[in-house]
C-alpha positions as CSV (number, residue, x, y, z in Angstrom):
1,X,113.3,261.5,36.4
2,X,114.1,264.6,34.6
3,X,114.7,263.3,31.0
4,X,111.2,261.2,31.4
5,X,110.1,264.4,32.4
6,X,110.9,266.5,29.9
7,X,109.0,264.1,26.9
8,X,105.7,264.4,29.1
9,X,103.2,267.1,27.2
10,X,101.9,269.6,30.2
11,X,99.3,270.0,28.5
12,X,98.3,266.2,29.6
13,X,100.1,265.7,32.1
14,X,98.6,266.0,35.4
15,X,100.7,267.4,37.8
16,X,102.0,270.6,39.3
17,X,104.9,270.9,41.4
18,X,102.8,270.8,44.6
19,X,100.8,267.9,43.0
20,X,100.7,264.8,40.5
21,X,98.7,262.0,40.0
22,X,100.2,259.0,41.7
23,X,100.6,257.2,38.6
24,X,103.3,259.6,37.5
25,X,105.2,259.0,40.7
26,X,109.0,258.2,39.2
27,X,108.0,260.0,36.1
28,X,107.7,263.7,37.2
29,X,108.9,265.7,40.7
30,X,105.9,266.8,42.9
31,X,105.7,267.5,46.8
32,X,102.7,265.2,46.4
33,X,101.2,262.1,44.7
34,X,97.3,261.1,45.1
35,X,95.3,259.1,43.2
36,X,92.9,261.0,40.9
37,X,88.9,260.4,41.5
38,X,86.9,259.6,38.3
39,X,83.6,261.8,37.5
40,X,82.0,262.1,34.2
41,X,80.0,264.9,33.2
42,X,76.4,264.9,33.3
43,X,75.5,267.9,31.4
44,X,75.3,268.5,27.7
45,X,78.6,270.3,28.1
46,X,81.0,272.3,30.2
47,X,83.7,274.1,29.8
48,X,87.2,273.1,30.8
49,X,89.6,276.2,31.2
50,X,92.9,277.3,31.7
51,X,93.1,278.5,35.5
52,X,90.6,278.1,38.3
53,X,88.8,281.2,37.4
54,X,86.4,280.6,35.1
55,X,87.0,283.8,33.3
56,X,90.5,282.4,32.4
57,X,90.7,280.7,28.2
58,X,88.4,278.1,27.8
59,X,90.7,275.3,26.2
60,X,88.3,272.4,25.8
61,X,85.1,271.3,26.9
62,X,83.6,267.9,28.4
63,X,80.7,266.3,26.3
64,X,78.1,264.4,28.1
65,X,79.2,260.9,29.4
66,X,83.0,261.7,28.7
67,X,85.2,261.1,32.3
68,X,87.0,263.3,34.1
69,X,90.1,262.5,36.8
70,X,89.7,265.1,39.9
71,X,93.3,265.4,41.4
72,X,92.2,268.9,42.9
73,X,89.9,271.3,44.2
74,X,89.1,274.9,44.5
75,X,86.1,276.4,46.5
76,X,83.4,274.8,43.6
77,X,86.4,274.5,40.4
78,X,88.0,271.0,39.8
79,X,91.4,270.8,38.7
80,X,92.4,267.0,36.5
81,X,92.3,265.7,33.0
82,X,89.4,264.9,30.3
83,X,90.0,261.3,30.2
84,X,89.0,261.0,26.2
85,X,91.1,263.6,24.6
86,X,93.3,263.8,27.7
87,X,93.3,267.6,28.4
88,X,94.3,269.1,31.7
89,X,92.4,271.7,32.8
90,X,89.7,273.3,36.0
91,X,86.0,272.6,35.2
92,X,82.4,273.5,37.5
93,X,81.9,271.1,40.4
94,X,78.4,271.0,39.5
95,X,78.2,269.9,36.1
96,X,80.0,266.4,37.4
97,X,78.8,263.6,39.4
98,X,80.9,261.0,40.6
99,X,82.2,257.4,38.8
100,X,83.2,256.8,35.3
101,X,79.9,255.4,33.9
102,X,80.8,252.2,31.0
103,X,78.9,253.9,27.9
104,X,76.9,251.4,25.9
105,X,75.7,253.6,23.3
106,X,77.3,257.0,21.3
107,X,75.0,260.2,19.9
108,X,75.8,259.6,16.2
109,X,73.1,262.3,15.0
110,X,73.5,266.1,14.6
111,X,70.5,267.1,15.9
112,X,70.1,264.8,19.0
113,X,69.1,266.2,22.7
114,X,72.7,265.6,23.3
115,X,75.6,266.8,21.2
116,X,77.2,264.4,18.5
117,X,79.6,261.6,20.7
118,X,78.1,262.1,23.5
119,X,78.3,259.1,25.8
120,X,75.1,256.9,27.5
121,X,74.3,253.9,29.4
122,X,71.4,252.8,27.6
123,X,68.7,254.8,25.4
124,X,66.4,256.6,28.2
125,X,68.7,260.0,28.0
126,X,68.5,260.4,24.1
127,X,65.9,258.7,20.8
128,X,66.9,255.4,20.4
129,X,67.0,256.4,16.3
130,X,70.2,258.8,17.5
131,X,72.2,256.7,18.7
132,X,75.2,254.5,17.3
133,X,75.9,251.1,19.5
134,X,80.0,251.6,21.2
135,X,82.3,250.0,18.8
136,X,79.5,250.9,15.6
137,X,81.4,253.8,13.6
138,X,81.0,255.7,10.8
139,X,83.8,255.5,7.9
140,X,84.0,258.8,6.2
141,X,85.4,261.5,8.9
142,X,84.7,264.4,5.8
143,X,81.0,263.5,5.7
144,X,80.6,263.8,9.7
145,X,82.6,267.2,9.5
146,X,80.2,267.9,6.2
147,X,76.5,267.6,8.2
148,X,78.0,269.8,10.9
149,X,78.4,273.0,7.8
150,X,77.0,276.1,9.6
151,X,77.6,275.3,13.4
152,X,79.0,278.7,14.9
153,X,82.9,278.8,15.2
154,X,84.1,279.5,18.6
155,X,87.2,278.9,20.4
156,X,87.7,276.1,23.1
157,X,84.5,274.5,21.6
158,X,84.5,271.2,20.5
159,X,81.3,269.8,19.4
160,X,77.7,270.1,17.5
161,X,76.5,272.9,18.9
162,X,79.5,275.3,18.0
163,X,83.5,274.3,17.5
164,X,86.7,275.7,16.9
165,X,89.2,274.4,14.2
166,X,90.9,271.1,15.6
167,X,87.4,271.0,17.7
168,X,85.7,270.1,14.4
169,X,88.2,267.7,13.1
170,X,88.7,265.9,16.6
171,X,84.5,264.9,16.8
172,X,85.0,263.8,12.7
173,X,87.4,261.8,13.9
174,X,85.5,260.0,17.0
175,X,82.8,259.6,15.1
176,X,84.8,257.0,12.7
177,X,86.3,255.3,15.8
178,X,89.9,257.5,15.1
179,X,92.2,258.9,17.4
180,X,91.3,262.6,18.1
181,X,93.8,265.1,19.6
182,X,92.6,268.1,20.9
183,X,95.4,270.4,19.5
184,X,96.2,271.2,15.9
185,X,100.0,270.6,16.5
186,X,99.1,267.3,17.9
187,X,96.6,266.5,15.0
188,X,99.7,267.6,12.8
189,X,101.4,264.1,13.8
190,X,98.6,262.1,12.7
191,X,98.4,259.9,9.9
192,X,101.4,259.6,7.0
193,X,102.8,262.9,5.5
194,X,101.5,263.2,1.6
195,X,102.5,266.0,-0.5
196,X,100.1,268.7,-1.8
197,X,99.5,267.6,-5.2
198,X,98.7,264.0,-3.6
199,X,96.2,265.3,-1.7
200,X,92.9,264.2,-1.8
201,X,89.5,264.0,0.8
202,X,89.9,262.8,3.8
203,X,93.5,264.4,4.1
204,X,94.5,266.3,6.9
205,X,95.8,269.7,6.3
206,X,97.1,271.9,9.4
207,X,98.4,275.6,9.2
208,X,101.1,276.0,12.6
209,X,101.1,279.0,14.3
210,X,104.1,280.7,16.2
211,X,103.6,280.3,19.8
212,X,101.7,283.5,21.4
213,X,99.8,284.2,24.7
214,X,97.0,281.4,23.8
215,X,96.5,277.8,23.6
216,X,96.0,277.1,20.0
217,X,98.8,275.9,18.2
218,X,97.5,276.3,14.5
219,X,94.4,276.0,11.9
220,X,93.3,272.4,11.1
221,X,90.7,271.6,8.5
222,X,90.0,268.4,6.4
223,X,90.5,268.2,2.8
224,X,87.1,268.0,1.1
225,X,88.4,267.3,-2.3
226,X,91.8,268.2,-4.1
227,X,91.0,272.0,-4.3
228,X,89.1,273.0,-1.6
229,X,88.6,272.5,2.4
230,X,86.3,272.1,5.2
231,X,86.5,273.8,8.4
232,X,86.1,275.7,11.3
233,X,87.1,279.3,10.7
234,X,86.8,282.5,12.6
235,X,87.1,284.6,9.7
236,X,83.7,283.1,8.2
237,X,82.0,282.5,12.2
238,X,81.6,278.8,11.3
239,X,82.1,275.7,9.7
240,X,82.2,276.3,6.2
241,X,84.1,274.8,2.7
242,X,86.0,277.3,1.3
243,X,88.6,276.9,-1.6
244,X,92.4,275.6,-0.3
245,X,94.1,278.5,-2.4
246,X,92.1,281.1,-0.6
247,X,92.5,279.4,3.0
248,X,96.2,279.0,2.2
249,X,96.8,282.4,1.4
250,X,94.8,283.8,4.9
251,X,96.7,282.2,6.7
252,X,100.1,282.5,5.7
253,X,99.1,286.1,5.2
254,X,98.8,285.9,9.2
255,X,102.1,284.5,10.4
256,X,101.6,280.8,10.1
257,X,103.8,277.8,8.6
258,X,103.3,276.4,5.3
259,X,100.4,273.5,5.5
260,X,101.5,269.6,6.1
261,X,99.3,267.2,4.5
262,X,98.6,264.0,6.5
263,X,97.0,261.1,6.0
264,X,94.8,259.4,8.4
265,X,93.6,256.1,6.9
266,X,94.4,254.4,3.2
């Protein structure tokens, strides 16, 4: 039980010492299993943080549609795991209801009533003409990331009203039907490694960060061509291209690891 253990990401995981979902029952120690209930959000979005109180780091956020497994609860705060990039977290009571609904459609426009990838049964929530059919993708995860240019950078956020880093890659990526993990050391072990003068659009290109007193693990941005990147910076407010040389030298200026180069599809 320990060894297993000790592979599982906490960040995922869901379970405490007191508590663990009962399908990790022989997997990790807790003083008690339960099944977790399924809810799914049914606002645009909500914030999933760190701790119960919501003034604790906002670490991802639930888009409209997307599940979420309640192991937990404090007074109005739910405590369990976004089913879709599986992040464990505490989210408001009120912005669920109850069930995991079977989405028929996705937002595939920018400018919808709900944010891009949002998730709907049927077309009476959002225009017909903004929708994408489940299983109907895009192909291109740099032109998704491209018609989201100018959305406001901010931390936790993940989708088309503002976005962090890995945020901005993670919704490219859904978009076009690819896996999408929330974190940039996670999104680090997508894909094949490829060497910088190999790279080209479409690559994958994350900065790691040493640990510190914060969630994110690094700086993730898509190559837009072979000498410049898109992403989602704080030092510009937003999703912007900017050239690689100048990126690179910010943020190894700041601490963080030489880029890797991955790539995600031939």
């Amino acid at each position: 039980m320990t060894s297993a253990a000790a592979t599982l990401d906490p960040r995922t995981t869901l379970a405490r010492p007191d508590l663990a979902e009962q399908a990790l029952e022989g997997l990790v120690r807790a003083r008690t299993y339960r099944p977790a209930r399924p809810m799914h959000a049914a606002v645009p979005l909500a914030d999933i943080h760190a701790d119960a109180d919501p003034a604790s780091e906002r670490i991802d956020q639930l888009i409209f549609g997307e599940a979420f497994d309640v192991l937990d609860q404090k007074g109005d705060r739910l405590w369990g795991r976004a089913r879709r990039d599986g992040l464990v977290g505490w989210i408001s009571a009120s912005a669920l209801k109850p069930g995991a609904r079977l989405p028929t459609h996705r937002v595939a426009a920018i400018a919808a009533a709900l944010p891009l990838n949002a998730l709907v049964a049927g077309t009476a929530e959002v225009s017909p003409d903004d929708l994408a059919p489940i299983g109907a993708f895009e192909s291109d995860p740099v032109a998704v990331a491209e018609r989201l240019l100018g959305v406001p950078h901010s931390l936790g956020a993940r989708s088309s009203t503002s976005t962090d880093c890995s945020g901005l890659v993670q919704q490219a990526l859904y978009a076009c039907g690819l896996a999408g993990p929330r974190y940039a050391d996670q999104q680090a072990e997508l894909g094949e490694p490829v060497h910088r003068p190999s790279a080209r659009r479409g690559d994958l290109v994350v900065w790691l960060s040493p640990p510190g007193d914060h969630s994110w693990t690094g700086h993730s941005a898509f190559m837009l061509d072979a000498d410049r990147v898109i992403h989602a910076t704080g030092h510009h407010g937003a999703v912007v291209v900017e050239a690689f040389a100048e990126a690179d030298a910010r943020y190894r200026a700041a601490g963080f690891d030489a880029p890797v180069f991955r790539r995600l599809q031939a």
